[in-house]
MARNUVO-68608 format. One record per residue (C-alpha): residue number from 0; chain; x, y, z. Coordinates in pm, 1 decimal. Example, Ala and Ser with C-alpha at 12.3 -4.5 7.8 and 13.67 -1.06 7.14 Angstrom:
BEGIN
(0 "A" (1230.0 -450.0 780.0))
(1 "A" (1367.0 -106.0 714.0))
//
This chain:
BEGIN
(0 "A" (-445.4 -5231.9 351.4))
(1 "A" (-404.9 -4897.6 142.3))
(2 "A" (-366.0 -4575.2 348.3))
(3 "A" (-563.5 -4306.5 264.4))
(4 "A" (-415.6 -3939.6 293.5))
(5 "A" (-567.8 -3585.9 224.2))
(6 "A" (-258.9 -3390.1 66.3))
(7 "A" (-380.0 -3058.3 191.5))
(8 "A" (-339.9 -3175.6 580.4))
(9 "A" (12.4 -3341.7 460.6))
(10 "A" (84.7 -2977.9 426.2))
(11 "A" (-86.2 -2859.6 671.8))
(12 "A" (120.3 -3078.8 967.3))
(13 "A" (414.5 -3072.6 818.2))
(14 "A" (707.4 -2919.7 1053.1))
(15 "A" (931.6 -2585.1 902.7))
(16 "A" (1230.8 -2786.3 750.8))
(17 "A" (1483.8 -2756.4 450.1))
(18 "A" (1170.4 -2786.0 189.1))
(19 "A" (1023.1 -2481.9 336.8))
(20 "A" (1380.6 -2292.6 406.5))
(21 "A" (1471.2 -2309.1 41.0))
(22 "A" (1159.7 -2208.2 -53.8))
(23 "A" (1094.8 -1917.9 154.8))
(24 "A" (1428.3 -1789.3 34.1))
(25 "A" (1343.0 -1834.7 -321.6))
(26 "A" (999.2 -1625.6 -212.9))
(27 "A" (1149.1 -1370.8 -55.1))
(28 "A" (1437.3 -1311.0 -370.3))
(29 "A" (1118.0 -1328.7 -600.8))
(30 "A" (975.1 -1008.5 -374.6))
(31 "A" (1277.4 -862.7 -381.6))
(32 "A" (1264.0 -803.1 -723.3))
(33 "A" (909.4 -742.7 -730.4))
(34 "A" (931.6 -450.0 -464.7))
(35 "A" (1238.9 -306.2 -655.4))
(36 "A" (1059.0 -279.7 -1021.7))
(37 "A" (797.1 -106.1 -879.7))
(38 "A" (967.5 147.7 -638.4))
(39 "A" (1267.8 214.0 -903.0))
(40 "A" (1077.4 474.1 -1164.0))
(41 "A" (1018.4 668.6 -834.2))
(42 "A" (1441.2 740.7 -894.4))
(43 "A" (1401.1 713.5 -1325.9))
(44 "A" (1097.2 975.3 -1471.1))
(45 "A" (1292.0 1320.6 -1281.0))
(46 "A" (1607.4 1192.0 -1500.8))
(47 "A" (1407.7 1101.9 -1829.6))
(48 "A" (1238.2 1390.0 -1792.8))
(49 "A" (1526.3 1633.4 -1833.9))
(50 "A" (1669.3 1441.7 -2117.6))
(51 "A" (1373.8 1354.4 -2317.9))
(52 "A" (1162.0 1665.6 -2194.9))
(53 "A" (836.2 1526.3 -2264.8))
(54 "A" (478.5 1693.9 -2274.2))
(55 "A" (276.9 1709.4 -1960.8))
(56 "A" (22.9 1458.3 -2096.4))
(57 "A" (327.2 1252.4 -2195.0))
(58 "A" (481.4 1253.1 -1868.7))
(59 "A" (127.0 1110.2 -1730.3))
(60 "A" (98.5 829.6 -1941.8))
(61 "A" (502.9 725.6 -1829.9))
(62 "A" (379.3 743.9 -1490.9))
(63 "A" (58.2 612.0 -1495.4))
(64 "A" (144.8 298.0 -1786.1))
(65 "A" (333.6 100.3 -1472.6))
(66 "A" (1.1 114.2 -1256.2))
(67 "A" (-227.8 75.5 -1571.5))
(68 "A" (44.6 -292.5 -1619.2))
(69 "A" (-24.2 -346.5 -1258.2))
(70 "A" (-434.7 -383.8 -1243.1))
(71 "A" (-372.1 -612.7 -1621.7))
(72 "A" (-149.6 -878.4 -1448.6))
(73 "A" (-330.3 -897.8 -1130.4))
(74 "A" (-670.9 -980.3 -1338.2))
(75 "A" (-434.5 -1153.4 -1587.9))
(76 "A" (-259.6 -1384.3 -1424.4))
(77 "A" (-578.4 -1520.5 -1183.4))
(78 "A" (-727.4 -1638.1 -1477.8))
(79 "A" (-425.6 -1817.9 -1650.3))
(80 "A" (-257.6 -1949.0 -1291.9))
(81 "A" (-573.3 -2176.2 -1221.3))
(82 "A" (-585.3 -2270.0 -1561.0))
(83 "A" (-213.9 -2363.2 -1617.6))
(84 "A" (-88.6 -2340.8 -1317.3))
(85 "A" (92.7 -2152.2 -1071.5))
(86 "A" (405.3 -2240.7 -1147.8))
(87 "A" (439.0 -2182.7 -1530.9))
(88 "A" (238.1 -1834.6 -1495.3))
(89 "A" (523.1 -1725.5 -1225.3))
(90 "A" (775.1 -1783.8 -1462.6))
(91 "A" (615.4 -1636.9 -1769.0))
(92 "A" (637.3 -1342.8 -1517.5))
(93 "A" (976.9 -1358.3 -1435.2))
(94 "A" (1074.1 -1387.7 -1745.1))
(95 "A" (896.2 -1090.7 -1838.3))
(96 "A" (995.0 -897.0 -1561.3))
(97 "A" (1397.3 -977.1 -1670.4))
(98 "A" (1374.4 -931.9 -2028.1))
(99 "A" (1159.3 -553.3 -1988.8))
(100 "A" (1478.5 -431.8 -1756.1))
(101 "A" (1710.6 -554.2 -2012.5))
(102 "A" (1503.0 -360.5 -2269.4))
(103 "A" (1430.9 -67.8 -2071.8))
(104 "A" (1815.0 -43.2 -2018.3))
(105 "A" (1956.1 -96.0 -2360.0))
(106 "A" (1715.5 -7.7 -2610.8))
(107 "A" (1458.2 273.3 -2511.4))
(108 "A" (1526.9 593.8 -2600.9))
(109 "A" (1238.2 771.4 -2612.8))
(110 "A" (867.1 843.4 -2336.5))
(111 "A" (672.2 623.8 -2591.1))
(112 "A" (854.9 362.9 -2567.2))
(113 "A" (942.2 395.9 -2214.3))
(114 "A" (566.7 379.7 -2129.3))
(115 "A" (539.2 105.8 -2322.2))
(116 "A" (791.4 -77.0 -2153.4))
(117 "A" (676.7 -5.1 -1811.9))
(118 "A" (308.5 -114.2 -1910.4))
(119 "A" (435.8 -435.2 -1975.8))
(120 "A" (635.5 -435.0 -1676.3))
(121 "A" (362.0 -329.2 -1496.3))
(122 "A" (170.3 -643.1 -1645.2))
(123 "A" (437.8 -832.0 -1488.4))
(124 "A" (465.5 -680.8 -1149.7))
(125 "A" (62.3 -762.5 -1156.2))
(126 "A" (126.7 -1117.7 -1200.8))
(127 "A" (394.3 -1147.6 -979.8))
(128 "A" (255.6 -1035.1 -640.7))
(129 "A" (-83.3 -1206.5 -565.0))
(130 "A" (97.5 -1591.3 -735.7))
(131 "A" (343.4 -1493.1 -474.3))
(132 "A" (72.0 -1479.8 -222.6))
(133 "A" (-84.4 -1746.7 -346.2))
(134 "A" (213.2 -2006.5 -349.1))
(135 "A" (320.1 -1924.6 10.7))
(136 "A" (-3.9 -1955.1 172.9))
(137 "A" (-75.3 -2295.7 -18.6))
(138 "A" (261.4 -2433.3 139.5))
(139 "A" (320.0 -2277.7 447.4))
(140 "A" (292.3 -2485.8 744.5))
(141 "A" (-29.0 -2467.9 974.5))
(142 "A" (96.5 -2378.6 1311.5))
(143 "A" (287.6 -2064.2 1208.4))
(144 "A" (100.2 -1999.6 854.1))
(145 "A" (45.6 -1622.9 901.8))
(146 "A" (425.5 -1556.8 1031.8))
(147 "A" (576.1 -1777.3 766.5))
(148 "A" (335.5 -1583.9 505.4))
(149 "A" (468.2 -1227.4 619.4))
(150 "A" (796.3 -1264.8 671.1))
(151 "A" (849.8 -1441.4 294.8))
(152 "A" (631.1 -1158.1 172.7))
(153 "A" (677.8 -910.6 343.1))
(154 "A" (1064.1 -884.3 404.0))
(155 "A" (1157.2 -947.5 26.2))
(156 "A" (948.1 -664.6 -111.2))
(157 "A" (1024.2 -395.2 117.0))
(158 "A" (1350.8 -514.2 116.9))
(159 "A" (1332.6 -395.0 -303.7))
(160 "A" (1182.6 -116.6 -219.2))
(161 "A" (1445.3 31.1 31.6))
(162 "A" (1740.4 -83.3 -222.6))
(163 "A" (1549.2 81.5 -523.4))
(164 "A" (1588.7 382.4 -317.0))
(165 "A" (1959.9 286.3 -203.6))
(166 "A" (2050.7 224.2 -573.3))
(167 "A" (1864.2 544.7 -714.6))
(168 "A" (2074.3 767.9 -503.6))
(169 "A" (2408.2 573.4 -578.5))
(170 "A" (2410.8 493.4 -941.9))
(171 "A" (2220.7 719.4 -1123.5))
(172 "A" (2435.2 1020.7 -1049.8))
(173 "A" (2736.9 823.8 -1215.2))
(174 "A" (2604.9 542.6 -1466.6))
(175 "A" (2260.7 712.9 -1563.4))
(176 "A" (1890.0 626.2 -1520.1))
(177 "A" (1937.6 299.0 -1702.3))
(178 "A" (2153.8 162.2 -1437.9))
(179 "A" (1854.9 85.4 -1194.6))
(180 "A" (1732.0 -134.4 -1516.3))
(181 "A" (2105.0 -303.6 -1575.6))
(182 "A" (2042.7 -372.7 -1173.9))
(183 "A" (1674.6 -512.2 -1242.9))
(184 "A" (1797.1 -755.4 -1510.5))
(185 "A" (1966.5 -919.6 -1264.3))
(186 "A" (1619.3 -1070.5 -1167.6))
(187 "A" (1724.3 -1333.9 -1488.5))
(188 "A" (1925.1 -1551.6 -1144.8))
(189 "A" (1602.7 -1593.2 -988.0))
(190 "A" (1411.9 -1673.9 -1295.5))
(191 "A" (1687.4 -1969.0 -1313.3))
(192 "A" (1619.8 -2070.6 -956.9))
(193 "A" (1280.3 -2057.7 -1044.6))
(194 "A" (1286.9 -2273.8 -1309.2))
(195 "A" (1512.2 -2536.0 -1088.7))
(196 "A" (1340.3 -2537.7 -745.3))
(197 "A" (993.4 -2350.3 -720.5))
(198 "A" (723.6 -2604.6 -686.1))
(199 "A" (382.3 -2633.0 -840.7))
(200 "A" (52.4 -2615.5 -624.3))
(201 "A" (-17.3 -2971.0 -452.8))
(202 "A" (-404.7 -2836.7 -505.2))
(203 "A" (-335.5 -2767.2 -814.1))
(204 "A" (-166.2 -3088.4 -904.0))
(205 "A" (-411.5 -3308.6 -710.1))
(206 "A" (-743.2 -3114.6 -927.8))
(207 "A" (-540.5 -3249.1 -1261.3))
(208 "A" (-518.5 -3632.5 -1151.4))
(209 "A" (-142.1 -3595.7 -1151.4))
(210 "A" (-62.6 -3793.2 -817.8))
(211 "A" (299.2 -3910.1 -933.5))
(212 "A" (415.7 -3543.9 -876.2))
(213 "A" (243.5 -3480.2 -605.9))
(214 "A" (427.0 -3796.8 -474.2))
(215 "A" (714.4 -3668.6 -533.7))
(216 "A" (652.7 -3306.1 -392.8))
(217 "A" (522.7 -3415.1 -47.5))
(218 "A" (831.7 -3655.6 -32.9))
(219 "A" (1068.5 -3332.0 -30.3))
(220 "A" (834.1 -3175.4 235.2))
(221 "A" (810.1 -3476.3 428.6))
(222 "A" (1127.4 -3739.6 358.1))
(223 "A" (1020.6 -3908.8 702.9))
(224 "A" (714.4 -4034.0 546.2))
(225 "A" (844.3 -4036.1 202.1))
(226 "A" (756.2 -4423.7 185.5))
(227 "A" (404.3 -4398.9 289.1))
(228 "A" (397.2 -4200.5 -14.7))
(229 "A" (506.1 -4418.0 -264.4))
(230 "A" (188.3 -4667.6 -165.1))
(231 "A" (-92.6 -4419.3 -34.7))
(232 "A" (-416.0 -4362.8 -188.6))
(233 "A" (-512.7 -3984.4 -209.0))
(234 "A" (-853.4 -3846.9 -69.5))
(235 "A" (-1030.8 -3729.8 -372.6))
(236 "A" (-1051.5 -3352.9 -433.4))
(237 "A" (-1389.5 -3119.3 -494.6))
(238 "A" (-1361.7 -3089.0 -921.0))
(239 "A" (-1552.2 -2771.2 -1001.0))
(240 "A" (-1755.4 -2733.7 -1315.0))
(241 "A" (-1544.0 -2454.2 -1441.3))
(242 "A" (-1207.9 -2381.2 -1320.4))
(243 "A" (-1115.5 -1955.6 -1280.8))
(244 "A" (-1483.8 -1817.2 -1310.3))
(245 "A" (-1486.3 -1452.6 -1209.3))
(246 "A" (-1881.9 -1491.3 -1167.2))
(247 "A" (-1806.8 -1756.5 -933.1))
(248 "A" (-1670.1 -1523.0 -660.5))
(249 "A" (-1989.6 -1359.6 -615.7))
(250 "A" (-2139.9 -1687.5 -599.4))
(251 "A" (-2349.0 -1769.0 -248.0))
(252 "A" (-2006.3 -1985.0 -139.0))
(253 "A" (-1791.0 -1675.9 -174.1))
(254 "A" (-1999.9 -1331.0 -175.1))
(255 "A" (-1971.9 -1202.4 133.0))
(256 "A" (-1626.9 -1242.9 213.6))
(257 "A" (-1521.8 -1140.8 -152.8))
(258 "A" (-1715.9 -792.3 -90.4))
(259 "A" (-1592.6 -736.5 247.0))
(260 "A" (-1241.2 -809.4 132.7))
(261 "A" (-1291.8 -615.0 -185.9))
(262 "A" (-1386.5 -333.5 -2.3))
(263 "A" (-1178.6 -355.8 245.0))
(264 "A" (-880.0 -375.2 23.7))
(265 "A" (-1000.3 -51.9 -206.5))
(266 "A" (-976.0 141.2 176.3))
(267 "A" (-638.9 27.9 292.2))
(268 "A" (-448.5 77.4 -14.0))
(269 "A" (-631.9 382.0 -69.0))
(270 "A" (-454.1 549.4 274.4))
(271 "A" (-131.4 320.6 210.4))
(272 "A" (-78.5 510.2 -158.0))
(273 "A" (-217.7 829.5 -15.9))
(274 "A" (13.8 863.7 244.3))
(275 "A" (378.5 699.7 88.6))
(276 "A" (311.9 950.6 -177.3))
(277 "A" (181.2 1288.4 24.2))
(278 "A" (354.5 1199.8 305.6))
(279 "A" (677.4 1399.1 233.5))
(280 "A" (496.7 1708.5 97.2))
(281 "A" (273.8 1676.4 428.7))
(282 "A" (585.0 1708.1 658.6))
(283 "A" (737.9 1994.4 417.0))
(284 "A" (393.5 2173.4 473.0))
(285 "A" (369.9 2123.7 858.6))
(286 "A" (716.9 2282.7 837.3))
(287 "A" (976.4 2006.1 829.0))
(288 "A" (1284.0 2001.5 609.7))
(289 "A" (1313.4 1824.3 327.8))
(290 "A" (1554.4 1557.0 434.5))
(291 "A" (1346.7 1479.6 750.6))
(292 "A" (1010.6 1441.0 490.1))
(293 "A" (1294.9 1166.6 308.6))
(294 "A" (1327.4 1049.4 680.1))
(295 "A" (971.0 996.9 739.1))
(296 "A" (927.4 802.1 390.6))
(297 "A" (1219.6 560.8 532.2))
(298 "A" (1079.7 524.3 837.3))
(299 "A" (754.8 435.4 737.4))
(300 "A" (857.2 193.5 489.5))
(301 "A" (1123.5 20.6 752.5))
(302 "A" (820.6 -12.3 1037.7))
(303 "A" (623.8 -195.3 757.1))
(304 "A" (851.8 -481.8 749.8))
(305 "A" (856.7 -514.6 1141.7))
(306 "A" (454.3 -464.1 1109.3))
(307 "A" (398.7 -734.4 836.9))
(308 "A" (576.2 -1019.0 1032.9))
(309 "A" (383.7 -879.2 1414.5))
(310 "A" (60.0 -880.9 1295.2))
(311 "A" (118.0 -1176.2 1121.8))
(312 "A" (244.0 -1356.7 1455.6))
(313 "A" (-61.4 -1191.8 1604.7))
(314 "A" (-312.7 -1357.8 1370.2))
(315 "A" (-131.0 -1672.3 1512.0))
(316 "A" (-154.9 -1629.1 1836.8))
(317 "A" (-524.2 -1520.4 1805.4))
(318 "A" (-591.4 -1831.5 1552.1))
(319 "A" (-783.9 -1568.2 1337.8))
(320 "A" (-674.1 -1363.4 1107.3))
(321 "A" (-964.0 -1097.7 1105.7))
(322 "A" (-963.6 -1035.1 1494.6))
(323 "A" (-552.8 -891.4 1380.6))
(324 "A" (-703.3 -690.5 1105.1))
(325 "A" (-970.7 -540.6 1319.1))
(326 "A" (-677.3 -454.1 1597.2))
(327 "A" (-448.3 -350.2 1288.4))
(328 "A" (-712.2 -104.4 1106.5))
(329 "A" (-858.5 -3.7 1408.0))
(330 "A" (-497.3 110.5 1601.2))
(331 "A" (-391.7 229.5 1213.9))
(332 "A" (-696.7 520.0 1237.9))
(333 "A" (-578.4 593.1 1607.9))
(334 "A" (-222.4 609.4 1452.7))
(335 "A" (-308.8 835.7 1187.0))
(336 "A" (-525.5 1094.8 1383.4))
(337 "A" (-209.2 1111.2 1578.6))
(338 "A" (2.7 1168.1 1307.1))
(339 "A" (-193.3 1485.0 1253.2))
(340 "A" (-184.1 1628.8 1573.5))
(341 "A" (221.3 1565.9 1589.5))
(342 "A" (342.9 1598.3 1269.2))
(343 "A" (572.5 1893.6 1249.0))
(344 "A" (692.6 1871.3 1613.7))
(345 "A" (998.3 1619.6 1776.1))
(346 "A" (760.0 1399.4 1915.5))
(347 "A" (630.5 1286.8 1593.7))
(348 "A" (851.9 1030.9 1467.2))
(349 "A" (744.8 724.7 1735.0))
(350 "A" (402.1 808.5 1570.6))
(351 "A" (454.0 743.3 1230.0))
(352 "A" (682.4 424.0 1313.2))
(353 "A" (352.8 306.1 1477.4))
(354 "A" (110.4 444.4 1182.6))
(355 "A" (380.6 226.5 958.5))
(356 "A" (353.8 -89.4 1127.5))
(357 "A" (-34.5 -158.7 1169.2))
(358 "A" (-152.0 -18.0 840.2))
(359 "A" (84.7 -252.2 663.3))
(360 "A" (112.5 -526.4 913.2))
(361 "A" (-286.0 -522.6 825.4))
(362 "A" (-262.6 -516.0 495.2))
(363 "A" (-22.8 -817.5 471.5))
(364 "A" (-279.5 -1027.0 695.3))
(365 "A" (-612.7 -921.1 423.3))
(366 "A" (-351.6 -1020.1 167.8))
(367 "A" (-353.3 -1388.2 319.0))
(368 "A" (-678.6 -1379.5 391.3))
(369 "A" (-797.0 -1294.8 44.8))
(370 "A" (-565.3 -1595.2 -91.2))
(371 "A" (-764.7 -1833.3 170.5))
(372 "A" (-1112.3 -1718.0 144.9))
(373 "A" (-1104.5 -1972.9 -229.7))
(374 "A" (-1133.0 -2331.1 -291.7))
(375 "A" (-812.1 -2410.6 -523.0))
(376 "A" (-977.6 -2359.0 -856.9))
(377 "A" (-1082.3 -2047.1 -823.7))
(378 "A" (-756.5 -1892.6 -565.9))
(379 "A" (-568.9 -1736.8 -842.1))
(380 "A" (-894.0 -1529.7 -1015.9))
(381 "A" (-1026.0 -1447.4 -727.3))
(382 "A" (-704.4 -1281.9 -574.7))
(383 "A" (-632.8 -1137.1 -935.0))
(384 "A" (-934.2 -987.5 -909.4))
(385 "A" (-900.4 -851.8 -581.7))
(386 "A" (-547.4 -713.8 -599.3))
(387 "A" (-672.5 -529.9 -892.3))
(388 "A" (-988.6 -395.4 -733.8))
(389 "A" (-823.0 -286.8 -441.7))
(390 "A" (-536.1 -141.4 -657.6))
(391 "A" (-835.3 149.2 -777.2))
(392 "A" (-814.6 255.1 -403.0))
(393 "A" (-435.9 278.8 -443.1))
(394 "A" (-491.1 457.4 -734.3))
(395 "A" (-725.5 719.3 -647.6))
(396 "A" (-567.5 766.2 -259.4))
(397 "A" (-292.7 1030.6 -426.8))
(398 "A" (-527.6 1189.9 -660.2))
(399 "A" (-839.1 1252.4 -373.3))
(400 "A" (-552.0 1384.7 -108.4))
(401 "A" (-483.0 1583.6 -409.8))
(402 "A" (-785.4 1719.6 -483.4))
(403 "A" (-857.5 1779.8 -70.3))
(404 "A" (-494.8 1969.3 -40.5))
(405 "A" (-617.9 2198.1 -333.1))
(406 "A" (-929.3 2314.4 -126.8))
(407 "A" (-797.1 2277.6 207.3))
(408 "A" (-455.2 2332.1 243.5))
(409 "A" (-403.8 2224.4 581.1))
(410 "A" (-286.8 1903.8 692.2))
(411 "A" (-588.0 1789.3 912.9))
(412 "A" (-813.9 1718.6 680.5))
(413 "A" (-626.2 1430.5 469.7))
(414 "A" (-543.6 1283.4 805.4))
(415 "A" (-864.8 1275.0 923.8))
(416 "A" (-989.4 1158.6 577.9))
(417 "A" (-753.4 840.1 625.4))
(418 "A" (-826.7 814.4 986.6))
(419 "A" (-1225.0 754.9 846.3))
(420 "A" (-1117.9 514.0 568.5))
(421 "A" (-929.3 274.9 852.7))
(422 "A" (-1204.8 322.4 1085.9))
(423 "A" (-1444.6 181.3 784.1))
(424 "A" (-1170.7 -84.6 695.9))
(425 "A" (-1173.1 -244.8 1098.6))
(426 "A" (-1521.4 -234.2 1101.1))
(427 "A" (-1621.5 -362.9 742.9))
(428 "A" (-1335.9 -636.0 808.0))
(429 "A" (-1550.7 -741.5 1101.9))
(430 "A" (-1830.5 -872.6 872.1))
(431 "A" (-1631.7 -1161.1 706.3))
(432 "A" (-1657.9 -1521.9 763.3))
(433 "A" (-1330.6 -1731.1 832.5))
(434 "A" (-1212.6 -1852.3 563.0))
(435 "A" (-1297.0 -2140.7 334.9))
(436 "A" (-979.1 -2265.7 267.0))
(437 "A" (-796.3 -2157.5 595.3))
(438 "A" (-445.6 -2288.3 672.5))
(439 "A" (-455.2 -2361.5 1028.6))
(440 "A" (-719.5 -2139.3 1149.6))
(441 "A" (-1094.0 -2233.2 1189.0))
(442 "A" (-1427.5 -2076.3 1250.2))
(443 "A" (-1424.3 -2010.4 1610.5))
(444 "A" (-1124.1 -1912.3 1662.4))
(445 "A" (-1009.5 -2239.9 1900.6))
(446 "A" (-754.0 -2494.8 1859.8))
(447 "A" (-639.0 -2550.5 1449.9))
(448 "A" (-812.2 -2826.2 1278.7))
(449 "A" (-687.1 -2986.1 975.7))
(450 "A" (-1028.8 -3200.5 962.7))
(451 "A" (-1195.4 -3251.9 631.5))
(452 "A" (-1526.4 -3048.4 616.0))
(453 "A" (-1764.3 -3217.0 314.3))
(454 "A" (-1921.8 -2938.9 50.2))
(455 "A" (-2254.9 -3039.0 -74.5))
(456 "A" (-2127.0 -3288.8 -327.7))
(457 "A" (-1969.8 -3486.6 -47.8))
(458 "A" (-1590.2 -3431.7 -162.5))
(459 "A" (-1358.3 -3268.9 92.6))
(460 "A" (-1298.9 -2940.3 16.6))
(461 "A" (-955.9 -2809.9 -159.1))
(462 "A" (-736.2 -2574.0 25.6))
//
């Protein structure tokens, strides 16, 4: 008699072993890289600028072309991944990240084609980060999905963006601006280890008919059952109409959670960019030095790693990811309100460790959730899509606390203003549904279930 298996709850039970090791480490050097592209102009445009000494509007479109590059590949690559997979849109990325370094280092020479360069970049950068999210929450293990999410995630990008910052203030002094892109190129190792080890989505796979790899995959993840493999029939998969619709995400099946999530998103990268960009000037204007406002940005940025992998063990140990958002947002606002009222004295520090760790910590948690809240064929659109919406918030959070310090100078006001947007982000978050597709988590919160739920055609539903 034929055994029948569903590949998504293969994944689902399978244990943390050498599969998942090598490719969380192949994650988390993927990040890396990722964090450190887009932290590293931070440490370039004050150096271009005095040698190329560009016009005002000039200088705005070298510093804007990265984020314009950003919002393309995020929309860009959601539309191509479910199309042609995740796996051969990562490297396209990769490659593109590697080979605009190289460029950027060797042959630019002038703010045009700088920006141009960083646009593309940019573009890059896009794609990267949400088919990163996307690849670790299809194969992370059930029982610890949200911690093994976070800590890939989370650890290799701000991991980039700390050694940006390390590699800014060692190199440039000596070797020049372009040594931060010599260091970028560097990304053309992982874009070999890439090519050699990262796997394509099971989902993905199992939507195309193409069961011999997906054979093959699950008998890496799972060499103890390797020859039930070779002999097992697969459960058949839900085949949409049309794969990576944007209108679909606002279809019945998806619209609430895709606005709540949407919106949600804008909020918390709207006080994220606000405050890693203000956040220095704030201090200098409460009346703090300018190496402690350097101190604060470091801070911040090292309590975001130790806040992505908490909340993400929290949304474990709750079994539901937005309970941990609502406790993230909601102790984010407290955080920041506090911020306010210390900022400027001693005491201040333990409360910007704390405002670090939930407002990231939530942030990595929506970023799961808006991975999980597809069916397969649709995952990489719809968190294209998102990442890009939400990236407007990001966006507009320095120009608004811009706008707000040019009318009212004091410090209270763009903390409160952030303290509101949180408040809005724990209670909007509060409105969405568990997920569709959720890894290990389901609706009420109780013990995971890996059981097969029908849709309305009678398929089981993809992950």
């Amino acid at each position: 008699m034929t055994t029948t298996i569903t590949a998504r709850e293969e994944i689902a039970q399978a244990r943390f072993g050498e599969f998942h090791f090598k490719f969380a480490v192949l994650l988390t050097a993927i990040m890396f890289f990722d964090g450190y592209d887009l932290f590293n102009a931070a440490y370039v445009i004050p150096l271009v600028r005095k040698t190329w000494q560009p016009s005002p509007g000039m200088i705005g479109f070298m510093l804007s072309s990265g984020i314009i590059g950003l919002s393309i590949g995020s929309v860009l690559q959601g539309l191509l991944s479910d199309r042609f997979g995740r796996r051969r849109i990562m490297l396209v990325a990769l490659w593109m990240l590697t080979i605009s370094s190289a460029l950027l280092a060797t042959v630019v020479h002038g703010p045009l084609p700088f920006a141009v360069f960083r646009l593309i970049m940019g573009t890059a950068l896009g794609m990267v980060t949400p088919l990163a999210l996307t690849c670790i929450n299809e194969w992370a293990p059930a029982k610890h999905a949200n911690t093994f999410a976070t800590w890939v995630f989370q650890l290799g990008f701000s991991a980039g963006g700390i050694f940006a910052g390390i590699a800014g203030l060692s190199l440039t002094a000596r070797y020049g601006w372009e040594s931060l892109y010599y260091v970028g190129a560097l990304s053309f190792i992982v874009v070999i280890a890439a090519t050699l080890w990262l796997p394509e989505s099971i989902q993905y796979l199992m939507l195309r008919g193409r069961e011999t790899e997906v054979r093959a995959l699950l008998s890496k993840l799972r060499p103890e059952r390797a020859a039930l493999y070779r002999d097992a029939a697969f459960a058949p998969m839900h085949k949409p109409a049309k794969i990576g619709s944007i209108a679909e995400l606002l279809s019945p099946l998806y619209r609430r959670n895709t606005i709540v999530h949407w919106v949600v998103g804008f909020l918390s990268l709207f006080c994220i960019h606000g405050l890693t960009g203000w956040l220095p000037s704030l201090v200098v204007a409460s009346g703090g030095g300018v190496s402690s406002a350097f101190a604060y940005g470091t801070l911040v940025m090292l309590a975001s790693v130790f806040g992505g992998i908490g909340m993400g063990w929290l949304a474990d140990k709750l079994r539901s990811r937005i309970r941990a958002m609502i406790i993230g947002y909601a102790l984010a606002s407290m955080s920041m309100v506090s911020v306010g009222i210390a900022l400027g004295n001693l005491w201040a520090p333990p409360f910007v460790a704390a405002l670090g760790f939930f407002i990231f910590g939530a942030q990595a948690v929506l970023n799961n959730y808006q991975v999980m809240c597809y069916r397969t064929e649709v995952r990489g659109t719809g968190m294209g899509v998102a990442v890009g919406l939400n990236r407007v918030g990001g966006i507009m959070g320095p120009m608004i606390v811009g706008l707000v310090a040019s009318y009212a100078p004091g410090t209270g006001y763009t903390f409160g203003i952030f303290a509101v947007a949180l408040a809005l982000a724990a209670a909007i978050i509060s409105l969405g549904k568990p997920e569709i597709a959720s890894v290990g988590l389901n609706p009420g919160g109780a013990s995971p279930s890996i059981a097969i739920k029908p849709d309305v055609a009678g398929h089981p539903m993809s992950r």
